[in-house]
N, C-alpha and C positions, 0 to 999 in steps of 0.2 A: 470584943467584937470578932465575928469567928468570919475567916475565910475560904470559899470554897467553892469551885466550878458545879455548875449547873445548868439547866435548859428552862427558860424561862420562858410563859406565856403572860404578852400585858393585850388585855381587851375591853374595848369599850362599846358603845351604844351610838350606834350611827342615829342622830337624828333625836336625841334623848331632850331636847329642849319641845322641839314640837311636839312631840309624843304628852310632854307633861303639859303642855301649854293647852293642846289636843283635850286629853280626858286625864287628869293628878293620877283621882283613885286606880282608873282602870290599869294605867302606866305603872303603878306600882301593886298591884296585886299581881298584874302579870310578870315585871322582874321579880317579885319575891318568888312565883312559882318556878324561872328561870334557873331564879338564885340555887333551888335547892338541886334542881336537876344537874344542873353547874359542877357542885360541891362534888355528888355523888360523882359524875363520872369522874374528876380528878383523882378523888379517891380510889376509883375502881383503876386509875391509871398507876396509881402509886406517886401522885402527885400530892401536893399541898397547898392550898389557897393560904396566902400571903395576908391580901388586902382583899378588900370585897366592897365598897360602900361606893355610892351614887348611883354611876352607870359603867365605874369601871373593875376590871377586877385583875386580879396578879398572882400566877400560881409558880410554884417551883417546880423539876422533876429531876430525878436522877440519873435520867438519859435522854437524849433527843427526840428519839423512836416513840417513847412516851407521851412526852409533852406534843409531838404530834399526832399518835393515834390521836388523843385526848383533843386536842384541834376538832380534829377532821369529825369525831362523833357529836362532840358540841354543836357543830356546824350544820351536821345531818339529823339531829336530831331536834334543834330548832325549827331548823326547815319546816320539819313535819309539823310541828306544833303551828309555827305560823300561817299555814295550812286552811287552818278553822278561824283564823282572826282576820276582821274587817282591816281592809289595803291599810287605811289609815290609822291602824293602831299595830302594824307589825312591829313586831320588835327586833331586829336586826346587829348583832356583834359582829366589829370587826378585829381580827385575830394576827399578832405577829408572834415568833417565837424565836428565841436567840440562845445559841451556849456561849457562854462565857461567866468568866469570874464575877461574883457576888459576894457581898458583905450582909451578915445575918447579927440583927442588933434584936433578940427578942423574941418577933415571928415576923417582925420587918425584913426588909430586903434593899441592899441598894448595889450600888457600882455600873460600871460599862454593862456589863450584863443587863441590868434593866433598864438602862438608859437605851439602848438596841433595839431590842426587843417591842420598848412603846412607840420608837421612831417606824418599824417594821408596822404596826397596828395601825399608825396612820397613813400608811403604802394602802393599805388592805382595800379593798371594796367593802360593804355591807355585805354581813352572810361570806365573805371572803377571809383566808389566810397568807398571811406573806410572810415567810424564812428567811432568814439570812444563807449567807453561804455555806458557813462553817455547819448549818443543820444540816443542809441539804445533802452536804458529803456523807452525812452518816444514817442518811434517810433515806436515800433517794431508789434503791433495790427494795427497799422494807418496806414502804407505804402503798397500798394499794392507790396508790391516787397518777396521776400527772403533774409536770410542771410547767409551768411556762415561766424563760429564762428572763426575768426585767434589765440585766446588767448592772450595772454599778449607779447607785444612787446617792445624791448626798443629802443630808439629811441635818435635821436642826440641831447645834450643838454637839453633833462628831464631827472631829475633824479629820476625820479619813473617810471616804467614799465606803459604804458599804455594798454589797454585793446580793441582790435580790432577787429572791425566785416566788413565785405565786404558787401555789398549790391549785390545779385544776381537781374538783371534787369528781368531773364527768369524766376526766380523760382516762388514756390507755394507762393502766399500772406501770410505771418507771419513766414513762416519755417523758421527755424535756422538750419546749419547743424555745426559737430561739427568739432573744426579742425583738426583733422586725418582725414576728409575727407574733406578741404576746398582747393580749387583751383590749391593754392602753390604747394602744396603736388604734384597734377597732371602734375601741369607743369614743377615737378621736374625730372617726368618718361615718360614724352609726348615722349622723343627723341626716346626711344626704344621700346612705346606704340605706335606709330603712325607706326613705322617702321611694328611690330605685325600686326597691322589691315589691313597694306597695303596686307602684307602677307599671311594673312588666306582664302584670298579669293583664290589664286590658288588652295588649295587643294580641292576642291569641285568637280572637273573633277576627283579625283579622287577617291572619296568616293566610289562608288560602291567596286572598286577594296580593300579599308580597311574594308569594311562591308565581304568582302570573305575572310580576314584572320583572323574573330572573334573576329574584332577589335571594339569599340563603343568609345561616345564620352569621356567618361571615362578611356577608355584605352588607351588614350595619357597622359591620367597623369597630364598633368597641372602644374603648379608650387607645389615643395614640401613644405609638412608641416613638420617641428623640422628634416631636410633629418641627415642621416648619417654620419659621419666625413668620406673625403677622405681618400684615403692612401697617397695620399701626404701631404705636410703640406700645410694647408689651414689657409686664413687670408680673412679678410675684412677691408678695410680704411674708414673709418668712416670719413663724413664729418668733416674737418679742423674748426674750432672756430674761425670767425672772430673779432679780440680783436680790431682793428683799431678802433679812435675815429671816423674815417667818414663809417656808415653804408652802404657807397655805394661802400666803397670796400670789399663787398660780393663776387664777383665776382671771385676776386685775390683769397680769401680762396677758393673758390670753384673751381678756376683753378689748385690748387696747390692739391689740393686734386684728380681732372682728373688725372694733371700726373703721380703722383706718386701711381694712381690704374693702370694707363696704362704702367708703367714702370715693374711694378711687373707683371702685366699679360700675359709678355712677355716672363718669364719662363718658361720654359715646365716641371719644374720638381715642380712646385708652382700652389696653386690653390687661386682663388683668386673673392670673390665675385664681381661681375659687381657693378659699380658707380651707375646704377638704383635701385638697391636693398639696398645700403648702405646709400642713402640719404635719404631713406624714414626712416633716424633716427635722420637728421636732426633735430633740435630743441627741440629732444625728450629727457626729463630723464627716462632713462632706464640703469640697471644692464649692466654691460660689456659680463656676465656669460649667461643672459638672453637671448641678442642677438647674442652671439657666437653663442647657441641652437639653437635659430629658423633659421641661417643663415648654420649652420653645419659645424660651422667651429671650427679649436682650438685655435687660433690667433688673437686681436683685436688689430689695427692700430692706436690710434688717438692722438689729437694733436690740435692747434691753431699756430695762424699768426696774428702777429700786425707789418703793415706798416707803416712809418711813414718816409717823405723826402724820402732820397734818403738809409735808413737803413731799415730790415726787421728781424726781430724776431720770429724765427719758431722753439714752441715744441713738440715733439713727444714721444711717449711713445709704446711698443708693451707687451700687456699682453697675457699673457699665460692663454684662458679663464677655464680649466681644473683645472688648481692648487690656478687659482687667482693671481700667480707669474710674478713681472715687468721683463718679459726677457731682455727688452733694453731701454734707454729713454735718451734723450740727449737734449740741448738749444742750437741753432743757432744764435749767433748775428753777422749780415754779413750787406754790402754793397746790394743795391737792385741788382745790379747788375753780384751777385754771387748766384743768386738766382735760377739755374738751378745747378751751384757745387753744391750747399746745395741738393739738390732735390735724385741728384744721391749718395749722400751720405748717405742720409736717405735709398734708395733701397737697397743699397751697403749691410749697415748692417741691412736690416732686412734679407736680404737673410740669411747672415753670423749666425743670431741670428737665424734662423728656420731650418740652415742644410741642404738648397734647396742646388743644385748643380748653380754652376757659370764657364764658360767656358770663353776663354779670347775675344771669339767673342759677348758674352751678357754682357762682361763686357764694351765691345766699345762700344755697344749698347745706354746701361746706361748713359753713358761716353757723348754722344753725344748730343749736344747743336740745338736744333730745332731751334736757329735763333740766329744771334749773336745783333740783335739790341731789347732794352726791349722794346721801343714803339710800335714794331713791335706783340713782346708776349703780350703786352697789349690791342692792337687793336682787337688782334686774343680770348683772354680768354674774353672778351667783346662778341666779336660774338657768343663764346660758351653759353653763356649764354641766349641770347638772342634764337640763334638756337633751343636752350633745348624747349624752352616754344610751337613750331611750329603751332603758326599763321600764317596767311597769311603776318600781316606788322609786326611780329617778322622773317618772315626768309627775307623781304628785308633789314633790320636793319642788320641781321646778315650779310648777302652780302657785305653791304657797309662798316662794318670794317672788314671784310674778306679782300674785296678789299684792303683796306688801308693798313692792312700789309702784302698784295703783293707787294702793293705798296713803302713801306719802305724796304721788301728785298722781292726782287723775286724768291728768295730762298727756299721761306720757305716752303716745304714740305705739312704740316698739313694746312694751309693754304687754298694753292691750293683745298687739297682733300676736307676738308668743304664747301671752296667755291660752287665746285659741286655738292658735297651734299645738297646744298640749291636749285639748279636747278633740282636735282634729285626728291628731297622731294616734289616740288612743283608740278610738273608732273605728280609724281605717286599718290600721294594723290589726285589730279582733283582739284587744286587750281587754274592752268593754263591746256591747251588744245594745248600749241604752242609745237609744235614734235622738236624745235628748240632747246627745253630745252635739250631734252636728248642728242644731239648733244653736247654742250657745258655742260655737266657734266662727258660725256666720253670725251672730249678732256680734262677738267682740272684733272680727274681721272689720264691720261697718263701723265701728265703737276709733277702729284706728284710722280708717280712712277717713271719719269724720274728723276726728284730731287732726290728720296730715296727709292728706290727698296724695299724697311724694312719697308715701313708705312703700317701697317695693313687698315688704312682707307680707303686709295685707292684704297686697291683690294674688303674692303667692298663696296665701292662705286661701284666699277666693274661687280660686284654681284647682288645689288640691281635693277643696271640699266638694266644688261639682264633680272632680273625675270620679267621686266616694255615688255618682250618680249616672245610669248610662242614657238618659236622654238630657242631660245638661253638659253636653258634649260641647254646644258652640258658645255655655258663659265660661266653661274651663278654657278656650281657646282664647275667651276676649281678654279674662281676669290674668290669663299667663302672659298676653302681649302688651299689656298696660305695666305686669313687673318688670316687662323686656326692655318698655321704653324708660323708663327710668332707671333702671340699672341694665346694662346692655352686656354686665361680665357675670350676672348670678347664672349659672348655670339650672337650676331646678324648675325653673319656668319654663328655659328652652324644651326640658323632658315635659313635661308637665303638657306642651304647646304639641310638641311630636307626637304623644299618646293619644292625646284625644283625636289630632289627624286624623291617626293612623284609625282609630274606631272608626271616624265617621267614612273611612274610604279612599282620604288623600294619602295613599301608604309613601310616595316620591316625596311631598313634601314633611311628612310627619319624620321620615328614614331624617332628612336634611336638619330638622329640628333637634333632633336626639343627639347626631352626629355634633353638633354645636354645643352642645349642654359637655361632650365626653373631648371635646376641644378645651374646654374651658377646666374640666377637672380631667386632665391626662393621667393623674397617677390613682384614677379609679380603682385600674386595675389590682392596687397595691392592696384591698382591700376585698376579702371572700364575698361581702356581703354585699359590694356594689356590684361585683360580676354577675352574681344572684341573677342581676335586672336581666339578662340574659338565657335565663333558666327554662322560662316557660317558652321560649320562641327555639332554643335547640329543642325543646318536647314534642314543638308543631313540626320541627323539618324533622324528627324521626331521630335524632342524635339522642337519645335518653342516657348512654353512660355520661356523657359530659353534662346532662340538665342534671342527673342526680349528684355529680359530685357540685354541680354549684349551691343546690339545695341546700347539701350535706354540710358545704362552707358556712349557708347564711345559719346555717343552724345554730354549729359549733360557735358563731360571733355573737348573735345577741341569746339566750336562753328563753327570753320571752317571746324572739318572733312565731308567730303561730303558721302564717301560709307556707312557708318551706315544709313544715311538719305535717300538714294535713296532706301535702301534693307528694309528699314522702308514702305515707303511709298509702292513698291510692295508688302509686305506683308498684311500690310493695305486696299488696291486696292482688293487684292484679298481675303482679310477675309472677307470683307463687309463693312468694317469702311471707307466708301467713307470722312467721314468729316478727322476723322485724316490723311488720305494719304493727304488730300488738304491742311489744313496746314503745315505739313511737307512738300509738296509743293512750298507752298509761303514762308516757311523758307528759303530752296535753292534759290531759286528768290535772298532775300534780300541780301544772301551771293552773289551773282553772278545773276546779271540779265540776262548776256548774252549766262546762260547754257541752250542747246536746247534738248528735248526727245531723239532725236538721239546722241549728246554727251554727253549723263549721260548714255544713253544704250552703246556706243560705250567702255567709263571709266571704266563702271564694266563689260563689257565682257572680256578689255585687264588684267583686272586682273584674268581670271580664271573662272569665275560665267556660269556652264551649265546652259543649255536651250534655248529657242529659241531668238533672239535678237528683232525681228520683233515682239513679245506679248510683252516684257519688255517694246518697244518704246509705244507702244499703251496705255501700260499698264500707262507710266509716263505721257503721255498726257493725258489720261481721268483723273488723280488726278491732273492736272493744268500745268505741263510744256510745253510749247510752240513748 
């Protein structure tokens, strides 16, 4: 068996069961043509395919530079291909690359070098590349591409922390960015950033009217910095520790940490940081005391989760960030399938432990089992995650285990409301143009509040979809103060509640609403794509270099959002920069070829955007839309 250093790519098939599950034939006439495209460019890199069968494949190369041009073309060249193919049959590789030592038995391949390299593959996004360190050193000048810096990861079965870079396809040639500001981060806050962006644009109609109460864009305030301690008692839960040996139940810890923000943000006499602002501590070492401060709160929540069979192990801990004092802390070892007891337990006593008020109607609340089958919660904490990230083939991934566990109970409440909220999302953001959607996000809206009159999601959901309308101004008002009163910490209603105000005229109260919703998530700010919300109201007070650089942020975060892109290229169009609005242009194209001047004009009118609709159409067809 021969030894000998090498640059290794291991890649697989994001989503290769549904794909087959989806259409056999069509899933594999399409990887076989992949397969051959594959082959060629490795060859053309001076590479070697290894292994090649199912959905995964394993190349060698003789130098880093290689094995990553050879990346990066695969990547852009699928692109293109999946370009021409129906949402629900793309086909997607996710890509890592590592040098190190290899053992060659054949045309096989084994050792640290490929064991790296498959762990880096499942870092990747879909259509994504993730390096190791040790590439990056000898890439990082040579590769026309960018990076963003993920830090040190651990990973299944190395036992030393590996060192993680993502390869940006779009960025500046050799940038590094650091990871507080790398991807993850964003797709950790996309769920409530995207919601934001949809948002901002209604109040534009009605800026004249905040410009005559001596209002500017500053005097909305924005998310606060180090804000005040409520007079309630206020906490934040900090994302849960996933201890599990399989990193890919992230998910679970990150489910279990949803509920139990969403269970406490149920009380009205609790105050209670939104999941968006708490996860951006994910990963981080940071003081307990530090982040109590900048979140304003006096309370920190936190804890881990190790699964394992059919057992689950969940600890929790609630500090008192003020004295430094453990007010409560306890070890769960249960059945997986006491895993919602545990949950309402832990709520049970942090209430008890913070002196919030409990009535015996929040305690049924608590009390109550969102589903009685786990495959069913598993299906569904899958889809949240996927949901979070709000791509175009992350929300049909989320759909289709949405579905699933309607499909195991048709019960399920949260379910339902998500489900619709993936039609909603879609819609409103200008992912899809079919009015069919909104249709079928207000019937599974009603579908959840039928199930549970109590799920604050649904009537978020109820809210969103009127604001997607500008004369259902006062059922967005009603459906956002019905999520308010049952959960009185979700932040997305209060926006939701403020916008439409603000349309209909009450600009003092709508500012008060907004301002509440950016109380509840302070660390907005931490994220390009929530400040976005912002963008279109510096447009109206005349500030356009700061509206275009928050554009310019929501852009760079999500790749699919479409309104930064379009309000880009108008403003481009009309500053003089005819070359930038054209490729911002052909950007939109490649996202959607089938978007026309009239339904990019038609997208950003229904959300809100004064002016005339007939220059905007012109305005998008002289910078290249059809």
């Amino acid at each position: 068996m021969e030894r000998k250093l090498a640059a290794i790519l291991s890649a697989d098939i994001a989503g290769y069961s549904r794909l087959m599950a989806y259409d056999q034939e069509a899933t594999v006439r399409t990887l076989t043509a992949y397969r051959e495209q594959i082959e060629a460019l490795v060859r053309e890199h001076r590479g070697r395919v290894a292994d090649f069968s199912g959905d995964n494949f394993l190349a060698e190369f003789p130098t880093a530079i290689g094995a990553v041009e050879c990346a990066i073309e695969i990547q852009r060249v699928l692109r293109a291909r999946n370009a021409d193919i129906p949402e629900e049959r793309k086909m997607q590789f996710r890509i890592g690359a590592h040098m190190g030592d290899v053992a060659v038995d054949g045309d096989r391949l084994y050792g640290d070098g490929v064991n790296i390299a498959a762990r880096l593959e499942a870092l990747a996004e879909p259509g994504g590349i993730c390096i190791s360190a040790t590439v990056h050193e000898q890439v990082r000048n040579k590769a026309s591409v960018a990076y963003d810096d993920l830090g040190d990861q651990t990973v299944k079965n190395i036992p030393d922390q590996v060192h993680v870079y993502r390869i940006d396809l779009e960025g500046r040639p050799g940038e590094t960015q650091a990871a507080a500001g790398a991807s993850p981060l964003l797709r950790r806050l996309a769920m409530s950033a995207a919601a934001i962006v949809l948002l901002a644009l209604v109040i534009w109609a009605a800026w004249p009217r905040i410009v005559g109460l001596g209002l500017d864009a500053a005097g909305l305030g924005g998310p606060p910095t180090n804000p005040d301690l409520p007079a309630a008692p206020s906490l934040v839960v900090l994302p849960f520790a996933n201890m599990s040996d399989d990193r890919e139940q992230e998910y679970f810890s990150d489910g279990i940490t949803e509920d139990l923000t969403n269970a406490l943000a149920g009380n009205p006499h609790l105050f209670v940081i939104s999941r968006n602002s708490a996860f951006t501590y994910k990963g981080r070492a940071a003081k307990v005391e530090d982040i109590a401060h900048e979140l304003g709160v006096r309370y920190v929540l936190e804890g881990s989760v190790r699964k394992a069979g059919d057992r689950v192990r969940i600890t929790a801990q609630l500090i008192d960030a003020t004295t430094g004092f453990h007010q409560w802390s306890h070890q769960y070892d249960r059945q997986l399938d006491d895993i919602f007891a545990v949950q309402s337990e832990i709520s049970e006593q942090i209430l008890g432990a913070v002196g919030a008020e409990i009535s015996g109607a929040e305690l049924a609340r608590i009390r109550a089992k969102p589903t009685e089958d786990l495959s069913a919660y598993d299906a569904y904490t899958r889809g949240l995650a996927h949901f979070a990230r709000y791509t175009r083939a992350d929300f049909h991934e989320a759909r289709r285990l949405f579905e699933r566990a309607i499909e195991i109970d048709p019960g399920f409440a949260s379910a339902h409301a998500l489900l619709g909220a993936t039609y909603s999302a879609e819609y409103g953001l200008g992912y899809s143009f079919d009015e069919r959607l909104r249709a079928r996000a207000l019937a599974k809206a009603r579908d959840a509040i039928r199930l549970d009159p109590r799920d604050p999601r649904a009537y978020t959901l109820q809210a969103a979809l009127h604001m997607q309308s500008p004369e259902s101004m006062d059922r967005a008002i009603t459906a956002a103060e019905k999520a308010i009163e049952l959960a009185p910490s979700f932040p997305t209603p209060y926006m939701f509640r403020g916008f439409a105000l603000a349309r209909k005229g009450q600009i003092a109260d709508g500012l008060d609403s907004i301002r509440k919703a950016f109380r509840l998530d302070p660390r907005a700010a931490d994220n390009p794509a929530s400040n976005a919300a912002l963008a279109g109201i510096y447009a109206r007070s005349g500030q356009m270099d700061r509206a275009v650089e928050l554009w310019q942020a929501a852009r760079a975060a999500n790749p699919d959002l479409l309104a930064p892109r379009l309000l880009l290229i108008e403003y481009y169009a009309n500053d003089g920069d005819a070359g930038k609005a054209r490729e911002l242009a052909a950007e939109v194209l490649r996202g959607d070829p089938d978007i026309t001047a009239e339904l990019a004009s038609q997208f950003i009118t229904r959300l809100g955007r004064a002016g005339d609709s007939a220059t905007l159409v012109a305005t998008l067809r002289k910078a290249g839309l059809p």
